[in-house]
C-alpha positions in Angstrom: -38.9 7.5 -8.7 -36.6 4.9 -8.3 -32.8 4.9 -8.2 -32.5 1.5 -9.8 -35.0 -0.9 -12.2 -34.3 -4.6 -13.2 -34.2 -3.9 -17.0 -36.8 -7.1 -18.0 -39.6 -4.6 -16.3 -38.1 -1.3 -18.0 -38.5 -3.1 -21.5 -42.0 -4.2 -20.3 -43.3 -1.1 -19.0 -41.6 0.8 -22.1 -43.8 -1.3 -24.1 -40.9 -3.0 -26.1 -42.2 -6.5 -25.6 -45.9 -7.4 -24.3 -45.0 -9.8 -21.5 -42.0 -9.4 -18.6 -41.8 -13.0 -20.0 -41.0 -12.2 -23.5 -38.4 -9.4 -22.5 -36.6 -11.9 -20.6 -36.6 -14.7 -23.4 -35.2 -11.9 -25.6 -32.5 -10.3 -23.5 -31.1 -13.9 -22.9 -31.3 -14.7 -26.6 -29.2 -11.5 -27.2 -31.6 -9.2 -28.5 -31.6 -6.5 -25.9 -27.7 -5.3 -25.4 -25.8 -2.6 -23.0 -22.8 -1.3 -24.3 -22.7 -4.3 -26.8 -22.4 -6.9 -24.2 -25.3 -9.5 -23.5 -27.2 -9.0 -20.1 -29.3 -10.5 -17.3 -33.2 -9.7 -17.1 -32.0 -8.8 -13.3 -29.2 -5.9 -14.5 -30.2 -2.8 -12.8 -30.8 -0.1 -15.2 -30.6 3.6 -14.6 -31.6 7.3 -16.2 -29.1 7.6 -19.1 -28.0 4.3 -20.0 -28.5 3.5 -23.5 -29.4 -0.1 -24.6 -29.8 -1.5 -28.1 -32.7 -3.5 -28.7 -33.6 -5.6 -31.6 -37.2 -5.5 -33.2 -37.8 -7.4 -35.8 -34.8 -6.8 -38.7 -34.1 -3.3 -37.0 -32.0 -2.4 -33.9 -32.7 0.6 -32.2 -30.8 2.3 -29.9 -32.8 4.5 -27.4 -31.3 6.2 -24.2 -33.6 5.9 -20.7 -35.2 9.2 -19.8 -37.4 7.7 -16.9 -38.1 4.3 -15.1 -41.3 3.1 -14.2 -42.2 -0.1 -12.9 -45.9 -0.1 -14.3 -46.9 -0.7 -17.7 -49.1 2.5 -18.7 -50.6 3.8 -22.0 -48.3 3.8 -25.2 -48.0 7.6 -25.5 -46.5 7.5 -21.6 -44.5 4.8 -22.3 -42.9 6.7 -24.8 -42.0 9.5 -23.0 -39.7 6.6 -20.6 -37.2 6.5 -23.5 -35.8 8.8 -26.9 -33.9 6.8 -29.7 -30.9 8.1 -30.7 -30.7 10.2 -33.9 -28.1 8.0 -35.7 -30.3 5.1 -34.8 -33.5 6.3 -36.5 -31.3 7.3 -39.4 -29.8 4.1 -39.7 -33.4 2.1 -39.1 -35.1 4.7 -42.4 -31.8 4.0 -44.6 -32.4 0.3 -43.8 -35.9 0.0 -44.4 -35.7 2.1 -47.6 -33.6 -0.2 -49.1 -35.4 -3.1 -47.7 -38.6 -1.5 -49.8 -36.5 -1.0 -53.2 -35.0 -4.7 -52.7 -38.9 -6.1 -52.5 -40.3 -3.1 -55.3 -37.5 -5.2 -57.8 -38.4 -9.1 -57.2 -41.5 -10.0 -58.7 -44.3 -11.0 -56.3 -44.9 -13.8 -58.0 -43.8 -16.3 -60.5 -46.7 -18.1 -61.7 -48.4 -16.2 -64.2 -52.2 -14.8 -63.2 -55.6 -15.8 -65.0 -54.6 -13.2 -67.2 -51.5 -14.0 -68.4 -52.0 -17.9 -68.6 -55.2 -17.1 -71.7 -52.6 -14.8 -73.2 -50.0 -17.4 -73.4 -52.5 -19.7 -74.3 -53.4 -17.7 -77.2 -50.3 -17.5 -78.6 -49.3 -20.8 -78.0 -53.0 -21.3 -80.4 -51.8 -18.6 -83.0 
């Protein structure tokens, strides 16, 4: 094991992004944080550090439990990190309310096949 892992192939082999190449376009962008302050694909990571990474609308906040260098099945990789409790709460509260926001705007505004005879019908009437 390792004492040290440049954190671009931590976030590869973890399986948060597919390519090393798409971690490292993401933690320049800002996406992937330490402590709240923007990194370098080359900062050394170690067991214990917790880093805040943003996947689509959700942040998550995991702690490293292992480092690995190689990119392994998606069960292993999950055993290389845990999120943080207040994290997954946060990320469920979120994405209920996401689900109530789209459950109350209509899906869409045109009226169906449906509708439009029904209209027609009374417009006739």
């Amino acid at each position: 094991m390792a004492t040290g892992l440049r954190v671009d192939k931590w976030l590869w082999a973890a399986r948060f992004f597919k390519t090393r190449s798409l971690a490292k376009s993401a933690i320049e962008s800002g996406k992937v944080k330490i402590a709240g302050q923007k990194i370098k694909p080359s900062r050394q990571v170690d067991i214990d550090t917790l880093i805040t990474v943003r996947q689509g609308l959700d942040d998550k906040i995991v702690r490293i439990l292992c480092l690995s260098e190689q990119r392994r099945g998606a069960t292993e990789a999950q055993t290389l990190y845990a999120e943080t409790e207040e994290s997954r709460v946060r990320r469920e509260k979120d994405q209920a309310a996401r689900n109530a926001l789209n459950q109350t705007v209509p899906q869409s505004i045109r009226p169906n096949k449906k509708q439009r005879r029904q209209i027609y019908q009374f417009l006739d009437s």
